[in-house]
C-alpha positions as CSV (number, residue, x, y, z in Angstrom):
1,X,18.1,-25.0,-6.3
2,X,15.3,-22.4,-5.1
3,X,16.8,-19.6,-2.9
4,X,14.0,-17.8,-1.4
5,X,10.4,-18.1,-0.8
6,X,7.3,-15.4,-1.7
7,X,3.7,-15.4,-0.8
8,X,1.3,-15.0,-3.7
9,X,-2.4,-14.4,-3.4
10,X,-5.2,-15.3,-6.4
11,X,-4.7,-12.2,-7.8
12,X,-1.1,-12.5,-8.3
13,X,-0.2,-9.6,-5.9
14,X,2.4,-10.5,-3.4
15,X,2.6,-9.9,0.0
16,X,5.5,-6.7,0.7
17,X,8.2,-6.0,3.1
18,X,5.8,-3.0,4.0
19,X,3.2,-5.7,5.4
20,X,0.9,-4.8,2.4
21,X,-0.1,-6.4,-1.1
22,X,2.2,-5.2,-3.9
23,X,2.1,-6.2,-7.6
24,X,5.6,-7.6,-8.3
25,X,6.5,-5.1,-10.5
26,X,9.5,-4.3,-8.0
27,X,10.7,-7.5,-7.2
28,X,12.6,-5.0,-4.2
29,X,9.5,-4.5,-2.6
30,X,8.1,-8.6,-2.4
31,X,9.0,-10.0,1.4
32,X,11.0,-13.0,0.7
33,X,12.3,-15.9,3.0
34,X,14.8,-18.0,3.3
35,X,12.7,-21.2,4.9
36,X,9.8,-22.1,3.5
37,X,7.9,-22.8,6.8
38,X,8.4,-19.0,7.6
39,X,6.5,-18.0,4.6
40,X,4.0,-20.5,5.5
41,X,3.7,-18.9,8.6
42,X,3.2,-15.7,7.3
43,X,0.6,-16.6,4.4
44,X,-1.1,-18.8,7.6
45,X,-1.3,-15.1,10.1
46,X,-2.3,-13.2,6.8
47,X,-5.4,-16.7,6.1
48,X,-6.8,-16.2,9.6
49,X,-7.2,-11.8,9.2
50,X,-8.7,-12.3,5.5
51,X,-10.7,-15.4,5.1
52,X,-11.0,-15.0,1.7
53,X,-7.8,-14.6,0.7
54,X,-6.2,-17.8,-1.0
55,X,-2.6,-17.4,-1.2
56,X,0.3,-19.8,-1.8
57,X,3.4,-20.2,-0.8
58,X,6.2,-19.5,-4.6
59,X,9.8,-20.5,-5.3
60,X,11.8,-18.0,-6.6
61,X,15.2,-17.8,-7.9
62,X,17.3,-14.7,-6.3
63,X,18.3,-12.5,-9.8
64,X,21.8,-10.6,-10.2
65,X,20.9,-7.9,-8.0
66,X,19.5,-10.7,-5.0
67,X,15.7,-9.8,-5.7
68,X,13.4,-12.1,-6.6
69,X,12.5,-13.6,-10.1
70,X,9.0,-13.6,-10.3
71,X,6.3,-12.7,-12.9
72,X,4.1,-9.2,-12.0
73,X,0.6,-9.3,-11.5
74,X,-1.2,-8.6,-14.4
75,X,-4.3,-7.4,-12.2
76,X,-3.8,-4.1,-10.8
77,X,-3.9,-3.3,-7.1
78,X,-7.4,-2.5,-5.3
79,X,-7.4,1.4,-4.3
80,X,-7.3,1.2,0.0
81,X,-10.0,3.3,1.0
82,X,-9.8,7.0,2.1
83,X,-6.8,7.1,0.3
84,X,-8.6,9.2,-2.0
85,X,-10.9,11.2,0.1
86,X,-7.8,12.1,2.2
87,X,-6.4,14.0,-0.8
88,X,-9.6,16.0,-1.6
89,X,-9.8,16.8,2.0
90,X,-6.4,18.5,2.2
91,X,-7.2,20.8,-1.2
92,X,-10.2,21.3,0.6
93,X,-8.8,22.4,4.0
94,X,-6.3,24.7,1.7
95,X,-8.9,26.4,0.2
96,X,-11.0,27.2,3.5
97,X,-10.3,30.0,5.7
98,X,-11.6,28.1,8.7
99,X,-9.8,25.1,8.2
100,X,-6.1,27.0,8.0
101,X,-6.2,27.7,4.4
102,X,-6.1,31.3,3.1
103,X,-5.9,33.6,5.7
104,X,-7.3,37.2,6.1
105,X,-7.0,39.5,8.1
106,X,-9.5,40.0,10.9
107,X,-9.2,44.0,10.9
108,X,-9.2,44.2,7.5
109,X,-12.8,46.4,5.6
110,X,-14.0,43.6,4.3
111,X,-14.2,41.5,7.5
112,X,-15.5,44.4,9.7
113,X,-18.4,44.3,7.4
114,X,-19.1,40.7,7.1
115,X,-19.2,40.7,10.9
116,X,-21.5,44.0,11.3
């Protein structure tokens, strides 16, 4: 007897609790239902916001610990953009005096003669 319901896409990523595309690795993480129709639902809202996404619809067995037993994606996750360019920013912004970083003092010799 199948016990819950997952949503799978053609890359073998599955679609989270945290309404994003995880790899199965931590069956924990994977959104499962107890009715198909609701996972249908689901994979039909995710269709009509990503028209090329092809997903399905996955029986799964609950394990010991009442996650899902289902086989990780063996193609890793697409990086999200800015995710990367949000960390350089903040080492940036730590480094610059004008951006909060470092601070110096404004009566300090060296910043008297910087602004003479």
């Amino acid at each position: 007897m199948t016990d819950v319901f997952v949503i799978r896409n053609q890359l073998g990523h599955y679609w989270g609790k945290s309404k994003a595309w995880v790899d199965g690795s931590q069956p924990r993480l994977v959104l499962r239902t107890a009715h198909r129709d609701e996972a249908v639902n689901t994979l039909f809202e995710l269709s009509s916001k990503d028209f090329e996404l092809r997903g399905e619809v996955v029986a799964a067995q609950l394990g010991e610990r009442g996650e899902p037993v289902i086989e990780p994606s063996q193609i890793p996750l697409p990086m999200e953009p800015g995710t990367e360019g949000a960390v350089d920013a903040e080492v940036t912004a730590a480094g610059d005096p004008a951006q909060g970083g470092q601070d110096t003092p404004s009566d300090s010799p060296e910043a008297a003669e910087t602004v003479a």
